[in-house]
N, C-alpha and C positions, 0 to 999 in steps of 0.2 A: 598188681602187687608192687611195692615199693622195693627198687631193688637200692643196694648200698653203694654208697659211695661212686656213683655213675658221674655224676658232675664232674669230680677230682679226677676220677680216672681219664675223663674227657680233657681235660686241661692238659694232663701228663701227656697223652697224644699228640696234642696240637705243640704241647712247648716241643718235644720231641722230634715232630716233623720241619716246623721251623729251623730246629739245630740241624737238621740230615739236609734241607734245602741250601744252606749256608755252606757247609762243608762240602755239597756237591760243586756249589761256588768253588771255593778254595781249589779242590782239585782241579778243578778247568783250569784256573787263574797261572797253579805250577807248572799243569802240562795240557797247554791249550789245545784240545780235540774235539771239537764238535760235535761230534758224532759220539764220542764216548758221554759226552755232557747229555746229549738228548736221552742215549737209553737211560742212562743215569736217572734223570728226570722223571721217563716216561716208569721205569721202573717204583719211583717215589712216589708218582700219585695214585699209586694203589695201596700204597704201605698202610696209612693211615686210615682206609676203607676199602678192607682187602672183600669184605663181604658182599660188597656193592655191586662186586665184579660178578658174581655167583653166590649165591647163599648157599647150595649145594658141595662146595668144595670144601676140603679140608685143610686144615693148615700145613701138612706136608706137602699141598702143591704149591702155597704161595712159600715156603720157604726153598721147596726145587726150584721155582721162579724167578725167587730173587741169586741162588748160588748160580742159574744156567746165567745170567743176565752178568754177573760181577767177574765168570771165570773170563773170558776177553780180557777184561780192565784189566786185572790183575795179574795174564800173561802178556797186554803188551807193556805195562808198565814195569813186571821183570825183564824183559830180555829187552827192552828198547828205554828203557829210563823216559825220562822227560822230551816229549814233543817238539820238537823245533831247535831244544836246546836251550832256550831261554824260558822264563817264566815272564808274564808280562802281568803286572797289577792294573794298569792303565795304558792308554795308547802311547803314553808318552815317558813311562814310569817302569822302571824294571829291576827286576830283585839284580846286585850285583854278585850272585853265585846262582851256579846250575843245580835244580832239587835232585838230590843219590836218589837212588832208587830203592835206599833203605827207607828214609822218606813217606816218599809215593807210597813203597810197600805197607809204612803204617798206617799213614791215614787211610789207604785203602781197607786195611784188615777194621780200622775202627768205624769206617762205614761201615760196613757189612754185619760187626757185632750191632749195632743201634737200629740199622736195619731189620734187622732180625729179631732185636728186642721190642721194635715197636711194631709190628708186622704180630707179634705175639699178644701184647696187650689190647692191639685191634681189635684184634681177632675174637680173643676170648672176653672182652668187654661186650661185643656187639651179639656172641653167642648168649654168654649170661643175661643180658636184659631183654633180649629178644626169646628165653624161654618160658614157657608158659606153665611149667611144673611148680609146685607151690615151695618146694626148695630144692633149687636146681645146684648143680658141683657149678661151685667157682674155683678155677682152677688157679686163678690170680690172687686167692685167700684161699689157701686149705684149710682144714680144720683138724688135720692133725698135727699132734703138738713136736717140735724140735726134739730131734732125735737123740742131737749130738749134747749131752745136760752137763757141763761140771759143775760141783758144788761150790767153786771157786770164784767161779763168776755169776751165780745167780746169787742175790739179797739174798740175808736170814731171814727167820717168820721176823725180827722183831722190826726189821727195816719194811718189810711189808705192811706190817700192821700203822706202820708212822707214814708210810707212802703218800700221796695225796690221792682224792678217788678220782674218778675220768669224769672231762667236764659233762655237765648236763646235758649245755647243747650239741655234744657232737651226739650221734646215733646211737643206741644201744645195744649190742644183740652178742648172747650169749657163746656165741663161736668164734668171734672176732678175737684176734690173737693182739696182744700190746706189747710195745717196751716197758722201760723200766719208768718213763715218766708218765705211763697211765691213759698215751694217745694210742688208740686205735692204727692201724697199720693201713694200710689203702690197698698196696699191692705187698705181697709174700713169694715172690716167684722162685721155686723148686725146680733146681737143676732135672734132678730125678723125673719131675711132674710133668716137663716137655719133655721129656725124651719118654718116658709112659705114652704121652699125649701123640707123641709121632709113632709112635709102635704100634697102637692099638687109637688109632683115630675114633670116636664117637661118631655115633650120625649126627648132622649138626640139624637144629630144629627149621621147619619150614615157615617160608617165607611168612610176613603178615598178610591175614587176608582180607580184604573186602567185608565189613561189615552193614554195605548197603543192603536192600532187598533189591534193588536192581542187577548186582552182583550176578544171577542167575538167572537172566537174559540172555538167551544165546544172542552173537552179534555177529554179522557179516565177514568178519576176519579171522583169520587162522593163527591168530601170535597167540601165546601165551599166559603174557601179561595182563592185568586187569588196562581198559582203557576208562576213565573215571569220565575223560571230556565227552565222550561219547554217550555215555550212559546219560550226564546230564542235557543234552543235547535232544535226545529221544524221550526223556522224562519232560522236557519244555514242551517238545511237541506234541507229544501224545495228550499236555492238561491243553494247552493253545485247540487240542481241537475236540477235546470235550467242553470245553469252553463255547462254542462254536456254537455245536451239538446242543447244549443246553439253552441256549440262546434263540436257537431256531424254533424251538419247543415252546417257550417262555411265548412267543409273540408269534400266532397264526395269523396269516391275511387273510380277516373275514371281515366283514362289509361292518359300517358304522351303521348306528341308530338310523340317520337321516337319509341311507340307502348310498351313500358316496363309498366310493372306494379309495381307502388312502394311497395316497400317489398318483392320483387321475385329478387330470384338468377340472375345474369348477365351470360348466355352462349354465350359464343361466338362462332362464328359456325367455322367449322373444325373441 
């Protein structure tokens, strides 16, 4: 099934994770801690494929995951301000004021919001195209229409009707919510819709599976996981010696016309 707009939303992620990689830069840079930088880090390469970790878990653990992870940051950078006292940009190069702790405290709060919004589009990008229902809730585009309407700021019919139509080549599909210039929306995110979303988690759909006929092989190990190298490994061997097998068949050692057996010495008699 063709799902929408999967490209673009794949882009908003990666631009996303790029900016939260930089910014975790910058905080090192004001208050250089190492150790704060690493969870920081280790925290961020989940963000962006929170799924990877578990496809079985729901997005209220990676967002308890990332709040257990950021309270630390955020209580030593209240009561202890900046690290060392200085900020250093380079080895040799140094801001000439100390960063407040007002500071610290926002770009900390503005991680944690972008964390938390890309940790969401993740999420629910990787749930929507990895379901298998022929229309599955995308929670990233609702399909119900804006609650909040005033007559004030929506076009008349007559501005509608003069409006230009939505271009051809973008996608088409009846549910799809627009602005006022006729493009399609990518993402729609409702306050309301994650906090529904954290209340009352879904079961998120199961992994992809193994479309080989190998697949259903029982195999020597006890993981879980499908092992594919293994399978083709045992499929090489198994035709290598039907190959074999057929070969042996094909060509019986039985005596020639002239009574010689092939692969015996030629005596000639005298």
């Amino acid at each position: 099934m063709r799902k929408r707009f999967y490209a673009q939303r794949l882009h908003v992620i990666q631009t996303l994770d790029t900016l939260l990689y930089q910014l975790h830069t910058l905080s090192f840079f004001l208050s250089p801690s190492i150790w704060l930088y690493v969870c920081r880090i280790i925290s961020q390469f989940h963000c962006a494929t929170p799924r990877e970790l578990d496809p079985t878990l729901s997005l209220r653990f990676f967002y308890a995951m990332l709040v257990f992870i950021n309270v630390p940051i955020f209580w030593n950078h209240a009561t202890r301000g900046a690290v060392e006292g200085r900020a250093i940009i380079l080895d040799f190069i140094g801001l000439s004021y100390v960063p407040s702790m007002f500071q610290l405290f926002t770009l900390d709060s503005f991680i944690i919001i972008l964390q938390l919004l890309l940790i969401t589009i993740a999420y629910e990008t990787s749930v929507y195209h990895a379901s298998e229902e022929a229309d599955p809730q995308d929670i990233l585009l609702p399909d119900f229409p804006n609650s909040f309407t005033i007559p004030l700021f929506h076009p008349s019919s007559e501005t509608l009707s003069e409006s230009p139509q939505p271009s051809p080549v973008l996608p088409s599909d009846s549910k799809m919510p627009s602005h006022t210039h006729g493009l399609p929306l990518i993402i729609d995110l409702r306050f309301s819709s994650i906090i529904a979303h954290l209340r009352h988690p879904p079961h998120p759909p199961p992994p992809p599976r193994s479309t080989s006929p190998l697949s259903a092989i029982p195999l020597p190990n006890t993981v879980s996981w499908p092992l594919p190298g293994m399978r083709m490994l045992m499929q090489a061997g198994r035709q290598m010696r039907d190959t074999r097998a057929g070969g042996n068949r094909r060509s019986p050692t039985t005596r020639v016309a002239d009574g010689r057996i092939p692969g015996a010495m030629d005596l000639s008699p005298g």
